[in-house]
N, C-alpha and C positions, 0 to 999 in steps of 0.2 A: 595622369598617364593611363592609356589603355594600356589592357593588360590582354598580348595577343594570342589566340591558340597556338601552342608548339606544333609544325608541321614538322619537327625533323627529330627522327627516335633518339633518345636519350638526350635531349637537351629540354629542359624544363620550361614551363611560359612565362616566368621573368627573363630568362635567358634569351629568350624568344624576342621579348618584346624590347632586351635592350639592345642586342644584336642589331635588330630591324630600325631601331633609334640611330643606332651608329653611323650604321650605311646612309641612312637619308641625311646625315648631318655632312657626311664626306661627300655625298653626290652635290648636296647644295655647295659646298667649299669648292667643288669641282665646277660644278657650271658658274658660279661670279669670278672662278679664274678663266676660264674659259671667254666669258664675257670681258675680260679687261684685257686678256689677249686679244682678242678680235677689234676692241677697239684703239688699245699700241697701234696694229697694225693699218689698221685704216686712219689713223690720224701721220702715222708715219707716210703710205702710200698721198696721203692728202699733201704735206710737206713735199714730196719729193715732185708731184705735180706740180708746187706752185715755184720752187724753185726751179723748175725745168723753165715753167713758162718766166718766168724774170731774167731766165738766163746763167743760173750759178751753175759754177760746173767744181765738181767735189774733185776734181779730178789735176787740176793747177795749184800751187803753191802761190796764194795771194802774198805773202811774203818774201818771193823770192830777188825783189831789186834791194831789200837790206841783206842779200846774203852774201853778195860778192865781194872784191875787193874794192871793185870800186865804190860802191859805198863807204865804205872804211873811208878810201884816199878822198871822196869829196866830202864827208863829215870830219872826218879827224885831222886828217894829211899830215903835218912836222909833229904831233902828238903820235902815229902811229908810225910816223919814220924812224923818233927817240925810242920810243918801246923794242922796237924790233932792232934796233941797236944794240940792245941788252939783250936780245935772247938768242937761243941759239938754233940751229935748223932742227935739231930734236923734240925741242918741248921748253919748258920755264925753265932750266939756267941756263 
């Protein structure tokens, strides 16, 4: 380890030089986050390109033909007619 001249009064040139250690250690943490942010983003902006051009749209509930009743009545039908037999318009009893 260099050992740097103190520019700042009353701080000694160990203190100097591990200060100065610090800083460079945090700016380097700083720019490889900085670089994984920028590359998130561009792998993110690349995805939403290729799903544009495919055609998905985030915006549709691709589930929504199992949400209705009629689902129910053509999957289940006399199996969801006895259920609801027993229950009551409130909830489960």
């Amino acid at each position: 380890m260099k050992i740097l001249k103190s520019k700042v009064a009353g701080m000694t040139d160990l203190e100097y030089t591990k200060r100065g250690n610090l800083i460079r250690q945090v700016m380097q943490k700083r720019i490889l986050e900085a670089k994984r942010d920028a590359e998130m983003v561009k792998e993110d902006k690349a995805l939403q390109r290729q799903l544009k051009k495919e055609g998905v749209d985030d915006n549709t509930n691709i589930n929504q033909w199992t949400d209705g009743p009629q689902y129910l009545q053509e999957h289940y039908g006399s199996r969801l007619a006895d259920q609801t037999a027993y229950e009551s318009d409130e909830g489960w009893n």
